[in-house]
MARVOMI-863845 format. One line per 2 residues: their letters; for each residue z, y, x of N, C-alpha, C. Coordinates in steps of 0.2 Angstrom, whole numbers. Layout:
# MARVOMI-863845
A = Z,Y,X,Z,Y,X,Z,Y,X; ...
END
This chain:
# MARVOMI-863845
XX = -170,374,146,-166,375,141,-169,381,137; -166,381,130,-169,386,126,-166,392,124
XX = -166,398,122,-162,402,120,-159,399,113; -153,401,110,-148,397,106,-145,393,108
XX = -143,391,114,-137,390,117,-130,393,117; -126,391,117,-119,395,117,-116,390,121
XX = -115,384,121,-109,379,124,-113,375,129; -112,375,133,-115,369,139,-109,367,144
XX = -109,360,145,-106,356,148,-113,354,155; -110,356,160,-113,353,166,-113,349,170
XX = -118,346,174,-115,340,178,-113,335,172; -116,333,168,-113,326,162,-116,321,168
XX = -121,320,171,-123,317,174,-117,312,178; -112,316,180,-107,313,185,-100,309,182
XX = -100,310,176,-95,305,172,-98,301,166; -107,302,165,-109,299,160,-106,289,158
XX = -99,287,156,-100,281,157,-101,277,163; -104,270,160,-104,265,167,-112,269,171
XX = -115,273,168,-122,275,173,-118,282,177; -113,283,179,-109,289,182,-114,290,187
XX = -113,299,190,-119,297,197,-124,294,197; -127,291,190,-134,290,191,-140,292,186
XX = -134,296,180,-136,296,176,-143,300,173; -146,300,167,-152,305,167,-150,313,163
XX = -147,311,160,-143,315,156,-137,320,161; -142,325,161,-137,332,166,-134,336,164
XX = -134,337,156,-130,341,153,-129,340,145; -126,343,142,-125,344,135,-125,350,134
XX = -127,352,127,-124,359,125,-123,359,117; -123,364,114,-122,367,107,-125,373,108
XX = -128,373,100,-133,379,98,-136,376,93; -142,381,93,-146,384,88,-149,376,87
XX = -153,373,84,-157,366,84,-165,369,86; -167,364,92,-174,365,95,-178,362,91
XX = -177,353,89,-183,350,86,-184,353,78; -189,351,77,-192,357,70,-188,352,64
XX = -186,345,64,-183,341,60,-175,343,60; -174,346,64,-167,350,65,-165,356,62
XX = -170,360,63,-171,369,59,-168,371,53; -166,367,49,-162,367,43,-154,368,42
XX = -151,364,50,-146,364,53,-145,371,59; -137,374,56,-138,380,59,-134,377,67
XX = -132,370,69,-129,369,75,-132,362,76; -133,361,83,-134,354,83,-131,353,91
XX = -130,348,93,-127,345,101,-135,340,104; -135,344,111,-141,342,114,-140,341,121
XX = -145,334,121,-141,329,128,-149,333,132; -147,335,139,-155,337,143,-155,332,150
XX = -160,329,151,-162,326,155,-166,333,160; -168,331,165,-172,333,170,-181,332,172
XX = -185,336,170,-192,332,171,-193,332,179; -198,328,180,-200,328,188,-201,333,192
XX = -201,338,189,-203,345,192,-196,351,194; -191,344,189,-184,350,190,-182,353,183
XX = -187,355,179,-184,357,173,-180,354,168; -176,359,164,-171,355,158,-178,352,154
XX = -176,346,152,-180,345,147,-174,341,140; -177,342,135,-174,341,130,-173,333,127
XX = -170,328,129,-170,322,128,-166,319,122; -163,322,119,-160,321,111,-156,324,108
XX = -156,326,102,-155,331,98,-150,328,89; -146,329,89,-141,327,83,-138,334,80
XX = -139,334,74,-135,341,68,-131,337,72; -124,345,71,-120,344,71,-112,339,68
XX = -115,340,62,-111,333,55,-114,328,58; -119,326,61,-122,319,63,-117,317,67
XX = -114,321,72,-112,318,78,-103,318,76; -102,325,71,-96,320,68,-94,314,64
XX = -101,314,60,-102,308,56,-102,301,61; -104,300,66,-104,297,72,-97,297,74
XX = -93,299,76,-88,300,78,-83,296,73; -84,298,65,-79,297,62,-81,291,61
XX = -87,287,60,-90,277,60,-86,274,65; -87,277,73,-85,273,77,-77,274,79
XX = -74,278,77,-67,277,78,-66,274,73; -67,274,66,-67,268,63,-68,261,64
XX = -71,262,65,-75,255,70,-68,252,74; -67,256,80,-65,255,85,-56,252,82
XX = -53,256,77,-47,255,73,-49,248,69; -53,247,67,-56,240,64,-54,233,67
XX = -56,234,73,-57,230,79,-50,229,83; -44,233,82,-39,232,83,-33,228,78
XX = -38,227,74,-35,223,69,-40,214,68; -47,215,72,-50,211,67,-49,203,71
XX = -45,201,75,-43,195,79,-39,193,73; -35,196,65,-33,191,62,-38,188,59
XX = -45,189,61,-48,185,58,-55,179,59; -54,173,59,-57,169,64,-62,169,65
XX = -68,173,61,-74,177,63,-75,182,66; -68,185,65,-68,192,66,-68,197,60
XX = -71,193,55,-71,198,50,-73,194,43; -71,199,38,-72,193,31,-79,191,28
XX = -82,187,28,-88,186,25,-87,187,18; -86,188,11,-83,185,8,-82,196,7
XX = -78,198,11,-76,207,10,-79,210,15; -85,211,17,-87,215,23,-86,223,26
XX = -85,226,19,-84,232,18,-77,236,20; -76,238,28,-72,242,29,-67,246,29
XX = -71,252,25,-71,257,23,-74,261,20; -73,265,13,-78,269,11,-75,277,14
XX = -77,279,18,-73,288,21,-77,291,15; -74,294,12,-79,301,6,-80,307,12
XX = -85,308,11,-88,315,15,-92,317,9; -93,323,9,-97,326,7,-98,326,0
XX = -94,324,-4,-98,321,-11,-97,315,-11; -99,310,-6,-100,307,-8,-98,299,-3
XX = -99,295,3,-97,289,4,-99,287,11; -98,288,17,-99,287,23,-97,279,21
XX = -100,274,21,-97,267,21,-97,263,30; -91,260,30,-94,256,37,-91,250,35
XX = -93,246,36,-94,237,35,-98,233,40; -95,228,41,-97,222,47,-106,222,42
XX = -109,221,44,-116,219,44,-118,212,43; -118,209,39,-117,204,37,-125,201,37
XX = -130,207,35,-135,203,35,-138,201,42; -135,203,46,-137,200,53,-135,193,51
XX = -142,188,54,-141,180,54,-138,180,62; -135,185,65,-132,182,71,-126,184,71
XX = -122,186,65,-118,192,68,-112,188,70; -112,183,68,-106,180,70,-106,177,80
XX = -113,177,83,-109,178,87,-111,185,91; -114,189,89,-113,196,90,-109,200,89
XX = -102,198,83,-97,203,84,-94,198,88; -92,193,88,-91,191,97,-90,196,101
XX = -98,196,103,-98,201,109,-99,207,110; -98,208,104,-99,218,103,-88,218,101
XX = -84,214,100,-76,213,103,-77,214,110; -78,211,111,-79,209,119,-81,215,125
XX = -84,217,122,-89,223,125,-84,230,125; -82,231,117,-75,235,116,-72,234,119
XX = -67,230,122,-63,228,126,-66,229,136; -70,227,137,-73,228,144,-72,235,145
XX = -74,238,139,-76,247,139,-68,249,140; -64,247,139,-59,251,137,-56,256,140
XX = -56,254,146,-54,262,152,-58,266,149; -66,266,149,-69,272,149,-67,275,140
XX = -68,268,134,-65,271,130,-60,275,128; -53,273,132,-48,275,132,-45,283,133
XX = -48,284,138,-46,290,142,-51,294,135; -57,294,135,-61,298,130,-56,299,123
XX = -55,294,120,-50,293,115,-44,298,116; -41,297,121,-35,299,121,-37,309,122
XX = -40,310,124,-44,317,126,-46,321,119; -51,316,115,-52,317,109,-46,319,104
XX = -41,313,101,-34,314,100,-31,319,101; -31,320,109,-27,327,109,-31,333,108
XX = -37,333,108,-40,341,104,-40,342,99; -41,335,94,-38,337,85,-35,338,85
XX = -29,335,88,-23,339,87,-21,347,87; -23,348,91,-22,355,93,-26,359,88
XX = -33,357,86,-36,358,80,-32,360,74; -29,355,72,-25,355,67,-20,363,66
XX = -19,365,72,-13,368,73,-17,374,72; -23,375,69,-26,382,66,-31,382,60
END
């Protein structure tokens, strides 16, 4: 690990999703950004794997906004998805677009992906998948939910 750390979560390894206990990813943290395409970003969230010798080693690196920008798509997503069974595709061809969330000026968009020539049976299974996830999704969600909340409160 590097100096610019402030926040680490340990052991991610032992709750990482369906790879629990096996995972490669042994910790998280926050701080400073290490990779040089980051350095413009004064915080970023980093996943550390382990090299064969035992050292932290650095296995992905997201700014900070990325990983809320990520956060705010996929709960989108996921609020999408609990509606999209009124649709017999799943989703309209015809209106593919979502949502436009404004950030920043300007337009975080999320929309079914139309130009995939399979999407039709790949939202199928990415439905499908959501639903299999859903204990793990759930718990995270609801954990989430309640920190915003309490966020709010300041």
């Amino acid at each position: 690990m590097k100096d610019g750390t402030v926040m680490i979560s340990k052991g991610y390894d032992r709750i990482d999703g369906r790879n629990a206990y096996a995972s490669d990813i042994k910790h998280l943290t926050l701080g400073a950004p290490i990779m040089e395409e980051n350095k413009k970003m004064q915080i970023a969230a980093q996943l550390w794997k382990l090299d064969k010798d035992g050292n932290s080693i650095l296995a992905q690196e997201l700014p900070v906004h990325q990983a809320f920008d990520l956060m705010i798509f996929l709960a989108r997503t996921l609020l999408y998805f609990k509606e999209a069974y009124r649709f017999p595709l799943l989703y309209e061809p015809e209106k593919p677009i979502v949502e436009r969330i404004g950030v920043q000026g300007g337009v975080l968009p999320v929309e079914v992906c139309v130009d995939n020539p399979n999407i039709d049976e790949n939202i199928k299974a990415f439905a499908q998948s959501l639903n299999d996830l859903g204990e793990l999704i759930g718990e995270r969600q609801r954990v989430l939910s309640r920190i915003l909340d309490e966020l709010e409160c300041y």
